[in-house]
C-alpha positions in Angstrom: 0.0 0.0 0.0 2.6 2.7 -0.9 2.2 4.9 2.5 5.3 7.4 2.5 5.9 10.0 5.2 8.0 13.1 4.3 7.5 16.2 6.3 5.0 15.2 8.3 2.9 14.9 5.2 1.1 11.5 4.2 1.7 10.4 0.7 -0.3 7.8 -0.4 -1.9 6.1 -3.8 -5.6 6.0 -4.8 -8.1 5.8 -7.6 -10.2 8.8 -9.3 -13.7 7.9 -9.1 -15.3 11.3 -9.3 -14.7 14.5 -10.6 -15.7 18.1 -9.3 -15.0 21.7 -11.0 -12.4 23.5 -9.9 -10.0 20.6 -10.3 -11.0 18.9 -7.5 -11.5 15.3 -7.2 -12.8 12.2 -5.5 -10.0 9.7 -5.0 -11.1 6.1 -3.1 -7.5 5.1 -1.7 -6.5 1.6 -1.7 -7.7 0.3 1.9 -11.3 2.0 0.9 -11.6 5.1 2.4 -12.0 8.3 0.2 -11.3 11.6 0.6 -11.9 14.8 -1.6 -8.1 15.9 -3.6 -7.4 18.8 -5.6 -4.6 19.1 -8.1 -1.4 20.7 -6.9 0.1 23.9 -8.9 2.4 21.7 -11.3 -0.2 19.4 -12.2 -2.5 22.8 -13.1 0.6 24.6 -14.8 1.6 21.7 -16.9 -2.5 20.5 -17.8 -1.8 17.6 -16.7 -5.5 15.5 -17.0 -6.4 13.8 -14.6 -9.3 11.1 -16.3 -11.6 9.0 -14.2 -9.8 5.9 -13.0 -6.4 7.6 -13.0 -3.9 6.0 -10.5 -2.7 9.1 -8.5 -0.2 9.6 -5.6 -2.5 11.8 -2.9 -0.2 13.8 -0.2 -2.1 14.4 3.2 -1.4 16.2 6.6 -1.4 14.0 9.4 -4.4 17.2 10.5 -6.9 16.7 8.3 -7.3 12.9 6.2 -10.6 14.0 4.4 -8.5 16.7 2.0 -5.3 15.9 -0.2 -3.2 17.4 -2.9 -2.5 15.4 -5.8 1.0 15.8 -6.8 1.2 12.7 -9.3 -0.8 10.9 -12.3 0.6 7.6 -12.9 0.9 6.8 -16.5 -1.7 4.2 -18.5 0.4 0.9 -18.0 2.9 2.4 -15.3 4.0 -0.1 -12.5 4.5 1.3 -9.4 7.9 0.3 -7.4 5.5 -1.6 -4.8 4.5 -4.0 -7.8 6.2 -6.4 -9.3 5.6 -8.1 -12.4 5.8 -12.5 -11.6 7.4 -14.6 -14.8 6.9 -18.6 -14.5 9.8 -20.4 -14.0 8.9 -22.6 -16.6 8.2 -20.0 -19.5 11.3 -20.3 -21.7 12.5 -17.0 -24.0 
């Protein structure tokens, strides 16, 4: 579940499952819970889109864990560094 702490911030990954004007979002993390994220000012400066169904990285304040700025969009097809991809050991090359 790809929980980092840096700063006393939270940085965690979830899903977009609803989206709101004013670039905010609904974003259902991983163990279920969902919170309310808006996009950060390099995701805005860039136009990044951010798509229902987009894998995001959320970062939180230990304060308040029903808010969060979204500081990443994962790419279509992107593994994260907490997944790993299995091969059989008895597929041959």
């Amino acid at each position: 579940m790809g929980v980092i702490q840096n700063n006393n911030k939270v940085v965690i990954e979830g899903t977009i499952t609803e989206a709101f004007p004013g670039a905010k979002f609904k974003v259902e993390l991983q163990n279920g819970h969902e919170l309310t994220g808006y996009a950060s000012g390099k995701i805005r400066q860039r136009n990044i889109r951010i798509l229902l169904g987009d894998r995001v990285k959320v970062e939180l304040t230990p304060y308040d864990l029903e808010r969060g700025r979204i500081i990443y969009r994962y790419k279509r097809g992107e593994l994260r560094k907490t997944e790993k991809t299995y091969t059989s050991p008895y597929e041959h090359a």
